[in-house]
mmJSON file of the N, C-alpha and C atoms, coordinates in Angstrom:
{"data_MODEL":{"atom_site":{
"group_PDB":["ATOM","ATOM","ATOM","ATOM","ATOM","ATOM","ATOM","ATOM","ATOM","ATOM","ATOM","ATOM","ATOM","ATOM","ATOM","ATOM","ATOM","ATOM","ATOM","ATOM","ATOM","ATOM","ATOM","ATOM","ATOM","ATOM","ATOM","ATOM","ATOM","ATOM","ATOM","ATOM","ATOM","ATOM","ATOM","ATOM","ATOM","ATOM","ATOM","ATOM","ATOM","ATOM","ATOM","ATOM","ATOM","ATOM","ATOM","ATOM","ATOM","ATOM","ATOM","ATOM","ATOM","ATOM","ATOM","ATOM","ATOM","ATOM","ATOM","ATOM","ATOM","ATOM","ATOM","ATOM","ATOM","ATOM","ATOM","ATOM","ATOM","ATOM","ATOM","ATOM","ATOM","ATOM","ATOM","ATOM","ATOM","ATOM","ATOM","ATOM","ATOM","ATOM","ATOM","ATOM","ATOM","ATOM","ATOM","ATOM","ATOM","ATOM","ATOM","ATOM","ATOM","ATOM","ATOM","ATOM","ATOM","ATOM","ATOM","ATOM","ATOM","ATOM","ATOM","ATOM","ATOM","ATOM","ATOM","ATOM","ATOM","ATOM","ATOM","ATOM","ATOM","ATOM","ATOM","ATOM","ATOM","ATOM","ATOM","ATOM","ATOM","ATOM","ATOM","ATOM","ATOM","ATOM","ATOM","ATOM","ATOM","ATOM","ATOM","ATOM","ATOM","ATOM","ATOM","ATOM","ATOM","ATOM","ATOM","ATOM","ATOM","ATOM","ATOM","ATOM","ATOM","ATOM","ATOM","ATOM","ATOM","ATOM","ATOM","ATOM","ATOM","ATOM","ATOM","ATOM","ATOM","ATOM","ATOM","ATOM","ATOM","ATOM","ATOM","ATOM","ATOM","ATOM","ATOM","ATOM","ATOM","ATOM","ATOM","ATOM","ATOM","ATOM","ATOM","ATOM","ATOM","ATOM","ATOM","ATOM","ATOM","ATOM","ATOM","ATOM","ATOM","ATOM","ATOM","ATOM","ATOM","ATOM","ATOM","ATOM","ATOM","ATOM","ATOM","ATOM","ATOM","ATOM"],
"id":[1,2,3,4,5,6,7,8,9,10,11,12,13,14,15,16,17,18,19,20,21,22,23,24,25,26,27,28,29,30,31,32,33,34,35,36,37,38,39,40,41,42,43,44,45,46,47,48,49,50,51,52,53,54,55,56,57,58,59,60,61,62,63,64,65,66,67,68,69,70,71,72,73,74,75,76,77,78,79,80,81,82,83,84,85,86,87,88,89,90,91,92,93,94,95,96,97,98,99,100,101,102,103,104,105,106,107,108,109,110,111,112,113,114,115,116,117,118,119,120,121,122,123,124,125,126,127,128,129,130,131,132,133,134,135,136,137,138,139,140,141,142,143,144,145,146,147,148,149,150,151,152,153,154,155,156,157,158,159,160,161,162,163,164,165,166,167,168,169,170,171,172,173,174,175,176,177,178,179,180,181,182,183,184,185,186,187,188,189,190,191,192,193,194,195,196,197,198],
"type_symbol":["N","C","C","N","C","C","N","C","C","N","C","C","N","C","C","N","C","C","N","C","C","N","C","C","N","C","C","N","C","C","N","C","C","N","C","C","N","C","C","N","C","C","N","C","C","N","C","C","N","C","C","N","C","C","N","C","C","N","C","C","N","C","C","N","C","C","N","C","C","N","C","C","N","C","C","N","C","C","N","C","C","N","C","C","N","C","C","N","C","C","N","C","C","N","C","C","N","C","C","N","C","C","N","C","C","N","C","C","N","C","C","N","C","C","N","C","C","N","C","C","N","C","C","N","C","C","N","C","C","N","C","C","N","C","C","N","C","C","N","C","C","N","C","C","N","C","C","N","C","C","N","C","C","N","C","C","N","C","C","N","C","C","N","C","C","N","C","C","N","C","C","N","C","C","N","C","C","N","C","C","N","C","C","N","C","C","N","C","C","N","C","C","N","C","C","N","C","C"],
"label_atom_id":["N","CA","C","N","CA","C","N","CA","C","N","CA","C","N","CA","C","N","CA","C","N","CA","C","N","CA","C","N","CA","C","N","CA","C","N","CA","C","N","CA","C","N","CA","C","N","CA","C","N","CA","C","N","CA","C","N","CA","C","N","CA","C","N","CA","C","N","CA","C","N","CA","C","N","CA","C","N","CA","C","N","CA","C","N","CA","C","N","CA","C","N","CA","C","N","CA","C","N","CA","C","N","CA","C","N","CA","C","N","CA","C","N","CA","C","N","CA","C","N","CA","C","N","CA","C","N","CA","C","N","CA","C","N","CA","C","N","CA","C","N","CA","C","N","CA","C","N","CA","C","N","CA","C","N","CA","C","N","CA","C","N","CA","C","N","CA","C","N","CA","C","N","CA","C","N","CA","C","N","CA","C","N","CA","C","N","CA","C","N","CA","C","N","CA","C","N","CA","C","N","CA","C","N","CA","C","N","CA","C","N","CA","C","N","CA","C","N","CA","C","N","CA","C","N","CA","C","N","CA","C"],
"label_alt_id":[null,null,null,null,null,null,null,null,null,null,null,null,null,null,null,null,null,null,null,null,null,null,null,null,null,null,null,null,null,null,null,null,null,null,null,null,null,null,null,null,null,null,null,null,null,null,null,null,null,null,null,null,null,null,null,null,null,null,null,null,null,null,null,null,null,null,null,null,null,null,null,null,null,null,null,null,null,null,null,null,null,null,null,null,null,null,null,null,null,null,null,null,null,null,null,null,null,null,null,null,null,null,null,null,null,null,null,null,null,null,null,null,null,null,null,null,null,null,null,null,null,null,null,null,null,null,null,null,null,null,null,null,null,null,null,null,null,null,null,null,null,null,null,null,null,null,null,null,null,null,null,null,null,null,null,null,null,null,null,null,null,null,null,null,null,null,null,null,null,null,null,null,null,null,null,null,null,null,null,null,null,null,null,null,null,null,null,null,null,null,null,null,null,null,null,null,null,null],
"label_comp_id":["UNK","UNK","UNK","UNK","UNK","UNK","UNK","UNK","UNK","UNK","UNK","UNK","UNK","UNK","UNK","UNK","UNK","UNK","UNK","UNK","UNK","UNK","UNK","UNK","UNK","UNK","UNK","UNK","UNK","UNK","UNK","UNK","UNK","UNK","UNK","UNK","UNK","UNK","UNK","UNK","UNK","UNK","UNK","UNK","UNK","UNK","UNK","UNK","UNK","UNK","UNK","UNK","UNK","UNK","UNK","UNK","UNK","UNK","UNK","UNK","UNK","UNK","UNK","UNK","UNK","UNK","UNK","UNK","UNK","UNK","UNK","UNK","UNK","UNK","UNK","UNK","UNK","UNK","UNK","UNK","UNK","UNK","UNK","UNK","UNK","UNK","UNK","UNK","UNK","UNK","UNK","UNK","UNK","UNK","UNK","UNK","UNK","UNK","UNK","UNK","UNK","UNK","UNK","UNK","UNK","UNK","UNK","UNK","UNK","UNK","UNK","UNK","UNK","UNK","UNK","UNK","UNK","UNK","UNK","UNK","UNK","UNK","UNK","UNK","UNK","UNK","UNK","UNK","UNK","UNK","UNK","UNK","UNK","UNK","UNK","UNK","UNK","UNK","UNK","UNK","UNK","UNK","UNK","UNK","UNK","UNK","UNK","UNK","UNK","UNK","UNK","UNK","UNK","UNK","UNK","UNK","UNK","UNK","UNK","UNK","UNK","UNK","UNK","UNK","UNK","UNK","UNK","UNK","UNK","UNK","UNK","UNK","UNK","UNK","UNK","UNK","UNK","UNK","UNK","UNK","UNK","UNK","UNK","UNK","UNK","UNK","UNK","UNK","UNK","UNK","UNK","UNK","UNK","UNK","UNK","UNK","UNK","UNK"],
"label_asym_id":["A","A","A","A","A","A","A","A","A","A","A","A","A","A","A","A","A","A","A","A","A","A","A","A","A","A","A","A","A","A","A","A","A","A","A","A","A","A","A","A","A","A","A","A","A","A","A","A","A","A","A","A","A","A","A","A","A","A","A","A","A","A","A","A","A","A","A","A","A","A","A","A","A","A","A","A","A","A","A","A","A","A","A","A","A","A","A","A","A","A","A","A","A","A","A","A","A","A","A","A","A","A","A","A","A","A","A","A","A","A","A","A","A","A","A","A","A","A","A","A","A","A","A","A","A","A","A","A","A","A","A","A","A","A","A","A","A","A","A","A","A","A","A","A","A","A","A","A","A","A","A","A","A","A","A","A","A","A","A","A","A","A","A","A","A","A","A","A","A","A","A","A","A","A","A","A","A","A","A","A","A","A","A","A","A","A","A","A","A","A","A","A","A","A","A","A","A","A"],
"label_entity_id":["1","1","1","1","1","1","1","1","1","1","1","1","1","1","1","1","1","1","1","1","1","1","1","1","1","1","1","1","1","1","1","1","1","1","1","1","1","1","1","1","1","1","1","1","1","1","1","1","1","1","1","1","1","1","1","1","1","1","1","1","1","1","1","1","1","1","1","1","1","1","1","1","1","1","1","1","1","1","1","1","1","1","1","1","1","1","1","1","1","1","1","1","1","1","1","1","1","1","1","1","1","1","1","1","1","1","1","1","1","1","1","1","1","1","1","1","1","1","1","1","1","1","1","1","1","1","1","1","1","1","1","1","1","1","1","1","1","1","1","1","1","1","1","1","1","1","1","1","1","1","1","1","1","1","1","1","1","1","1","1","1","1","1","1","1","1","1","1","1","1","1","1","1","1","1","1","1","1","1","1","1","1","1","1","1","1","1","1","1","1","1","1","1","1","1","1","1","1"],
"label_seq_id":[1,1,1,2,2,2,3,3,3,4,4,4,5,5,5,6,6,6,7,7,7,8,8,8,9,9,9,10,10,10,11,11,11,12,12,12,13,13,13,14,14,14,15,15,15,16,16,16,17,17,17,18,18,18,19,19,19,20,20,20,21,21,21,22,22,22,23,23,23,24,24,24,25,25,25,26,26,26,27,27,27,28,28,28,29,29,29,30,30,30,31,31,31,32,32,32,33,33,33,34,34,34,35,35,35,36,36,36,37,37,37,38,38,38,39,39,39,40,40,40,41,41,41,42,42,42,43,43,43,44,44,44,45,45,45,46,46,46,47,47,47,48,48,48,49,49,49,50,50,50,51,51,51,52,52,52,53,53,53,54,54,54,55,55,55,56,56,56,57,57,57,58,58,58,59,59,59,60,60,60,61,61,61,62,62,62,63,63,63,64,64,64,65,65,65,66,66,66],
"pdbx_PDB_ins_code":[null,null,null,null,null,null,null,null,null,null,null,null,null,null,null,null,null,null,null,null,null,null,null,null,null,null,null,null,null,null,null,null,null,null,null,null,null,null,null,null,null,null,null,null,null,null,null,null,null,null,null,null,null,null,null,null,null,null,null,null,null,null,null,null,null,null,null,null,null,null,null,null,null,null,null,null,null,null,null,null,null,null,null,null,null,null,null,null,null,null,null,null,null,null,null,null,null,null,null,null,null,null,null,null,null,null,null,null,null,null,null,null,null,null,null,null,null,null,null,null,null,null,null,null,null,null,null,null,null,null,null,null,null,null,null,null,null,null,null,null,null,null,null,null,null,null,null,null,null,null,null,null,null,null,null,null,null,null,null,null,null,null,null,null,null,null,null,null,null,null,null,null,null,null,null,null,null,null,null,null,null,null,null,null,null,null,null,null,null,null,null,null,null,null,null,null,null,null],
"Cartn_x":[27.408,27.492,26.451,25.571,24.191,24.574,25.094,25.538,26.572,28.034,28.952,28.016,27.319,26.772,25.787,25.07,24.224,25.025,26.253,27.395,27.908,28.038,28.788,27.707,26.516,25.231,25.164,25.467,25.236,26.567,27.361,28.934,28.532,28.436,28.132,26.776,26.02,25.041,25.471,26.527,27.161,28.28,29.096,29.988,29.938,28.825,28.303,27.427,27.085,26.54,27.08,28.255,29.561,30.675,30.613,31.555,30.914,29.907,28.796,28.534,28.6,28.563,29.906,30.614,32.484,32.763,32.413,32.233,31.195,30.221,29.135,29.81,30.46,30.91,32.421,32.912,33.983,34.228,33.051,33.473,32.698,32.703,31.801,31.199,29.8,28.27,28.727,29.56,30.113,30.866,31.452,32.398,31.777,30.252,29.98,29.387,28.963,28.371,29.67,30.785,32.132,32.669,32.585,33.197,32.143,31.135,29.989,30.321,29.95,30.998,31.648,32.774,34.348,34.182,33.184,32.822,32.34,31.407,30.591,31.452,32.704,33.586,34.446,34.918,35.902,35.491,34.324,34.064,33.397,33.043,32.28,34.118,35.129,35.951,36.548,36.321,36.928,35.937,34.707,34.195,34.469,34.831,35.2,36.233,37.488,38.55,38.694,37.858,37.538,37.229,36.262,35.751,36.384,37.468,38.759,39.975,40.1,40.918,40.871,39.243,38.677,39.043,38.611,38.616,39.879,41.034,42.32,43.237,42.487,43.098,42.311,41.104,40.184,40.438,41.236,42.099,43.046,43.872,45.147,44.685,45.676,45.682,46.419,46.121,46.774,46.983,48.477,48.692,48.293,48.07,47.997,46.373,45.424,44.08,43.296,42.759,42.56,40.883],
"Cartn_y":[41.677,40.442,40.447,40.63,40.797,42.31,43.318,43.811,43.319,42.724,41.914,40.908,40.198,38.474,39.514,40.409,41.399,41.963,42.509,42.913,41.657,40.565,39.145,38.614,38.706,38.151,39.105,40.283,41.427,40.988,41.214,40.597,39.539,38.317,36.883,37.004,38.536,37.914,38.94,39.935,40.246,39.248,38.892,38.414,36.755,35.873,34.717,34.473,35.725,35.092,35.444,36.624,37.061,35.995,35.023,33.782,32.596,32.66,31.688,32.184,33.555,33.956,33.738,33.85,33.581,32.186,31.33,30.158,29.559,29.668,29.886,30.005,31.473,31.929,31.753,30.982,30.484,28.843,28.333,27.008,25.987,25.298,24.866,23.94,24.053,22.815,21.779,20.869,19.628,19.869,20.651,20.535,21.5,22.161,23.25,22.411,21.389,20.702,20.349,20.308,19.619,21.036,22.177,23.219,23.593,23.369,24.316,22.89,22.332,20.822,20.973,21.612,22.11,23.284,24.095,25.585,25.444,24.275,23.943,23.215,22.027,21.531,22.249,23.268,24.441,25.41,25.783,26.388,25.573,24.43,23.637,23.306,22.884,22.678,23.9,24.951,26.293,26.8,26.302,26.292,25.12,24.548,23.564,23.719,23.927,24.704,25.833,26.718,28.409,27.764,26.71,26.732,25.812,25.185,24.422,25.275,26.024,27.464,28.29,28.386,29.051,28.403,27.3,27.198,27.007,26.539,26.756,27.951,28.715,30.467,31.097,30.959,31.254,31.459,30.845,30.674,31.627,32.092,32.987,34.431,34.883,36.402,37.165,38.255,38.838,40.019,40.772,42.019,42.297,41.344,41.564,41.73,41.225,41.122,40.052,39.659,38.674,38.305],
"Cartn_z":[24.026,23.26,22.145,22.255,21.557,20.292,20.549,19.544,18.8,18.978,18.43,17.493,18.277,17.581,16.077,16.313,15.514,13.994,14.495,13.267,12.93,13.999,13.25,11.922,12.083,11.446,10.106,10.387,9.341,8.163,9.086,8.103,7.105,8.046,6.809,6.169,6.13,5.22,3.945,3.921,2.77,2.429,3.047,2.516,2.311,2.522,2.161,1.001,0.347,-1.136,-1.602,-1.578,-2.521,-3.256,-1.79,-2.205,-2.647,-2.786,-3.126,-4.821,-5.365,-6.496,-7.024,-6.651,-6.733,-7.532,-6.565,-7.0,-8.139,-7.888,-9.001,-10.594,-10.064,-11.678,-11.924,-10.761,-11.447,-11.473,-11.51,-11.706,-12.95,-13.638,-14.365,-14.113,-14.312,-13.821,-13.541,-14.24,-13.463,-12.478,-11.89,-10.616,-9.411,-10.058,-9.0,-7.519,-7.597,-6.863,-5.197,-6.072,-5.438,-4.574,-5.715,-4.73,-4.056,-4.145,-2.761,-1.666,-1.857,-0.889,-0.379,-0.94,-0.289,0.581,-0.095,0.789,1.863,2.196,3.297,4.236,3.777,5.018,5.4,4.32,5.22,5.815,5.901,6.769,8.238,8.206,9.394,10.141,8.996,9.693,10.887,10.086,10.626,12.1,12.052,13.121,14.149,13.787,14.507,15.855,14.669,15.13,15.909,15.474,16.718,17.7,17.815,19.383,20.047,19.599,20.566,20.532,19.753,20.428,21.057,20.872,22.316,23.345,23.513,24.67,25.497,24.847,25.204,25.605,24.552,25.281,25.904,26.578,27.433,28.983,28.872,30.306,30.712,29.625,29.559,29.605,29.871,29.909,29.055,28.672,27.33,27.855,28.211,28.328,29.6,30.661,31.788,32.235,31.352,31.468,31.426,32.237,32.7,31.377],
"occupancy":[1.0,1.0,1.0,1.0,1.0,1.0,1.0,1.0,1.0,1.0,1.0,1.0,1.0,1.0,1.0,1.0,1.0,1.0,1.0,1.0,1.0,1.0,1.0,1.0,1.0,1.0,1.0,1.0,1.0,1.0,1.0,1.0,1.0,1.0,1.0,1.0,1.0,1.0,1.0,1.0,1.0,1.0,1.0,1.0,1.0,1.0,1.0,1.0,1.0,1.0,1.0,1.0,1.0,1.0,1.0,1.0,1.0,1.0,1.0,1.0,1.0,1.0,1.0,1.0,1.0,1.0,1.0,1.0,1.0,1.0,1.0,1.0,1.0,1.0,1.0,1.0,1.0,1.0,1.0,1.0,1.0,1.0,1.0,1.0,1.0,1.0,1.0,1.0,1.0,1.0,1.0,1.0,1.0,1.0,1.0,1.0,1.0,1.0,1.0,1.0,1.0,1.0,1.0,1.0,1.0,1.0,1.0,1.0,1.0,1.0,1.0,1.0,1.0,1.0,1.0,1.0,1.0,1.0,1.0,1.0,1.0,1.0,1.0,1.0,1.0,1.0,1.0,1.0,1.0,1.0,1.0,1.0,1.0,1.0,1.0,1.0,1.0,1.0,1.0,1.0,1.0,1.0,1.0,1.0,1.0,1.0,1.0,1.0,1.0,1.0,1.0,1.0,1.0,1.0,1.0,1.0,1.0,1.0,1.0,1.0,1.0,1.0,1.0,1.0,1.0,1.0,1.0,1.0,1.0,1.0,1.0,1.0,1.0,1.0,1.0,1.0,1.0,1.0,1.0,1.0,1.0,1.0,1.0,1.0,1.0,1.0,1.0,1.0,1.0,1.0,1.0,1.0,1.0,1.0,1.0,1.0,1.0,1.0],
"B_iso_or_equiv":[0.0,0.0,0.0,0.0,0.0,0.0,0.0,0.0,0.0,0.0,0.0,0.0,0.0,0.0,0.0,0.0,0.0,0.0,0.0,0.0,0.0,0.0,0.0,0.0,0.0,0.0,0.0,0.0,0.0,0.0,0.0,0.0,0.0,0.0,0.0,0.0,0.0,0.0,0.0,0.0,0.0,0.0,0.0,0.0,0.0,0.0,0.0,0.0,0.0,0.0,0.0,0.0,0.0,0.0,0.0,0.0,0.0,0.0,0.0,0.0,0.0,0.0,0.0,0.0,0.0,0.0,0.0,0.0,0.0,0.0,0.0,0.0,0.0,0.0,0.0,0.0,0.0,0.0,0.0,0.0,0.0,0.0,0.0,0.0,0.0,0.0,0.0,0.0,0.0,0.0,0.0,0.0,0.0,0.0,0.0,0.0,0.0,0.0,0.0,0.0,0.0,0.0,0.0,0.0,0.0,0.0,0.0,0.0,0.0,0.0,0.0,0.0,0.0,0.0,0.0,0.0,0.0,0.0,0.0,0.0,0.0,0.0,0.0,0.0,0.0,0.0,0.0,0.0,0.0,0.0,0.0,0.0,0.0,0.0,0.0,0.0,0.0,0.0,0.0,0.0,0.0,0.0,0.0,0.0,0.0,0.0,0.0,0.0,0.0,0.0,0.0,0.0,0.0,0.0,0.0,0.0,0.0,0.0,0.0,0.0,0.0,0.0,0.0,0.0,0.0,0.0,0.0,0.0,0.0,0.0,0.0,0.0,0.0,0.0,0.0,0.0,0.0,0.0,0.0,0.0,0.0,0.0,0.0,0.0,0.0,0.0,0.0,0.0,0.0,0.0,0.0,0.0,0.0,0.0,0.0,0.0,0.0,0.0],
"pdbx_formal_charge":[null,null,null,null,null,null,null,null,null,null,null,null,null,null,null,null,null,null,null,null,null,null,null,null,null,null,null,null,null,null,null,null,null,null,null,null,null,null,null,null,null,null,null,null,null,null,null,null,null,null,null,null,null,null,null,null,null,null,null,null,null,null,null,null,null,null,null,null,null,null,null,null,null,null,null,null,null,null,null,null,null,null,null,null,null,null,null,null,null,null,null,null,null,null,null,null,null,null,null,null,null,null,null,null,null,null,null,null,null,null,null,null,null,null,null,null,null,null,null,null,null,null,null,null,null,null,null,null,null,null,null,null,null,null,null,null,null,null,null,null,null,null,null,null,null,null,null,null,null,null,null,null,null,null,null,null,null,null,null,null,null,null,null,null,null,null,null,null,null,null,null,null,null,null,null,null,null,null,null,null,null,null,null,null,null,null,null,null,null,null,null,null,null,null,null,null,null,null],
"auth_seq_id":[1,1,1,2,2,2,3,3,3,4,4,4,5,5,5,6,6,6,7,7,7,8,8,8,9,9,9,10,10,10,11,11,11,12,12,12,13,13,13,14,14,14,15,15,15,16,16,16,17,17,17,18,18,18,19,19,19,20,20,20,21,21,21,22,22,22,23,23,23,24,24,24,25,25,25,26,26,26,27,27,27,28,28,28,29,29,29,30,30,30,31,31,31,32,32,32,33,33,33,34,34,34,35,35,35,36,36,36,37,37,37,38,38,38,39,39,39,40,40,40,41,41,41,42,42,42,43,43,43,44,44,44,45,45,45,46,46,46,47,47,47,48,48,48,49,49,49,50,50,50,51,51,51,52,52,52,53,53,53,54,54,54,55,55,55,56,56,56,57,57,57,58,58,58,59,59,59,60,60,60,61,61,61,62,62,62,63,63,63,64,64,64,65,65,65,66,66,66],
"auth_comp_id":["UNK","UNK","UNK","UNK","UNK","UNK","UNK","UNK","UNK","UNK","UNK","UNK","UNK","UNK","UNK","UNK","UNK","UNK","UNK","UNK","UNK","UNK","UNK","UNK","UNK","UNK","UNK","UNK","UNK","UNK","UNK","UNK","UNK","UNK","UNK","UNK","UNK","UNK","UNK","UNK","UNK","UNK","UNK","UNK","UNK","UNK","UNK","UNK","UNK","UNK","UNK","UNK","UNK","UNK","UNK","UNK","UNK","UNK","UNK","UNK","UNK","UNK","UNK","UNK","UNK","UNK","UNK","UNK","UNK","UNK","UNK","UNK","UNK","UNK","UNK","UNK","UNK","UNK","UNK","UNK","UNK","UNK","UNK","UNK","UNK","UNK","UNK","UNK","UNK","UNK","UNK","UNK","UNK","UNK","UNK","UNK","UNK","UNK","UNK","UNK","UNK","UNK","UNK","UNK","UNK","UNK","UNK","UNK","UNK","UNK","UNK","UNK","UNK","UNK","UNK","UNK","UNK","UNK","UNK","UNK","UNK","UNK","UNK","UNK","UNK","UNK","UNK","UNK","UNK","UNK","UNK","UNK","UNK","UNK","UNK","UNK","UNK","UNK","UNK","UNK","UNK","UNK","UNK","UNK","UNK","UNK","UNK","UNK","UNK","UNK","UNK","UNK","UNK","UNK","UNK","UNK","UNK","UNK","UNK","UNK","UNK","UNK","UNK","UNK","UNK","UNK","UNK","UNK","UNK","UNK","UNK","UNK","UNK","UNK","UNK","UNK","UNK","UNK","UNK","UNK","UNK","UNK","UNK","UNK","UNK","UNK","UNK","UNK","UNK","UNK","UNK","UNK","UNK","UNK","UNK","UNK","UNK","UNK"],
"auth_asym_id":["A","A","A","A","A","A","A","A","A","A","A","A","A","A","A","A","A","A","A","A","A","A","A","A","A","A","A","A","A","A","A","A","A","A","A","A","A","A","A","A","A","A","A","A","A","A","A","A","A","A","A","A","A","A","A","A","A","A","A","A","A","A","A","A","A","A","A","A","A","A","A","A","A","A","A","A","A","A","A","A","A","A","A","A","A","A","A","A","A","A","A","A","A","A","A","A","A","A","A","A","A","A","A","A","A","A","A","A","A","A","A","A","A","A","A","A","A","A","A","A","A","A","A","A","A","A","A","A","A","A","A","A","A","A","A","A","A","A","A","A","A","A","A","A","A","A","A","A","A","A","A","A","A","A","A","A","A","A","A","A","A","A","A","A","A","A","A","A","A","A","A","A","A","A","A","A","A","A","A","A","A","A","A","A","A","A","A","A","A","A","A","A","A","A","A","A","A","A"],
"auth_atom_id":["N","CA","C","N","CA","C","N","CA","C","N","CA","C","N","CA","C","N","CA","C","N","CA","C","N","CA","C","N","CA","C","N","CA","C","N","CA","C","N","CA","C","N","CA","C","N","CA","C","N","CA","C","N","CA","C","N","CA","C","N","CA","C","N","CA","C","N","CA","C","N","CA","C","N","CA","C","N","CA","C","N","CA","C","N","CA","C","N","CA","C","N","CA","C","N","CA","C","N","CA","C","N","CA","C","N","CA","C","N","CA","C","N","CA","C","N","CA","C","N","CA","C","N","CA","C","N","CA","C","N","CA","C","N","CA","C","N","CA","C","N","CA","C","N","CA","C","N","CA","C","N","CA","C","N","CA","C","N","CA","C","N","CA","C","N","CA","C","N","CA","C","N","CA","C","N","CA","C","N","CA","C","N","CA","C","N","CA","C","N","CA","C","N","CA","C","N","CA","C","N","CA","C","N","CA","C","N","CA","C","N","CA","C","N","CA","C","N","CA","C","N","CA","C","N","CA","C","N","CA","C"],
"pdbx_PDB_model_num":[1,1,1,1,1,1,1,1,1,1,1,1,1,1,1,1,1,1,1,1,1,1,1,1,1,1,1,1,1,1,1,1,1,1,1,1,1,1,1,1,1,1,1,1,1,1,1,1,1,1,1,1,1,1,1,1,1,1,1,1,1,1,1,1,1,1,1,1,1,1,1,1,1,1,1,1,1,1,1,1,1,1,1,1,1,1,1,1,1,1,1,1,1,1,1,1,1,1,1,1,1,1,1,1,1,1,1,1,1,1,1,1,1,1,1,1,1,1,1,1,1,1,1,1,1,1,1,1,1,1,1,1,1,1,1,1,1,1,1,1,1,1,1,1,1,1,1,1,1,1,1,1,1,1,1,1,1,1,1,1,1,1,1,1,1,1,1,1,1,1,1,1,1,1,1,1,1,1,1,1,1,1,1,1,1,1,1,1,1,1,1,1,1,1,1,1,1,1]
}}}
C-alpha cells in the first residue's frame, strides 16, 4: 500500500501543475480565478465520488476474487 500511495503522490505532483499551467495559459486574468474554482470542485467532487464507489464495490468480487 505504501508503495502504490508513493507512485499515487509522485503522479499528481507531475501532472497537477501541468493542468494548473494549462489553465493559467489558457484562460484570461478575469476568468482565471473561476477556472482554478472549477479545477478545485471537480476534483473534490471526484473525490468524493471514488470513496462512495468504493465503498459499494468493496464488497463484490471480480473474476472470482474475493
Amino acid at each position: 500500500v505504501a508503495i502504490s500511495r508513493g507512485l499515487n503522490g509522485i503522479g499528481l505532483a507531475i501532472v497537477t501543475p501541468a493542468i494548473q499551467s494549462l489553465i493559467a495559459d489558457s484562460t484570461d486574468e478575469s476568468n482565471r480565478g473561476m477556472a482554478f474554482g472549477w479545477l478545485q470542485l471537480t476534483g473534490n467532487i471526484g473525490s468524493i465520488l471514488g470513496n462512495l464507489f468504493s465503498v459499494l464495490i468493496a464488497s463484490t468480487t471480480f473474476m472470482g476474487i474475493p
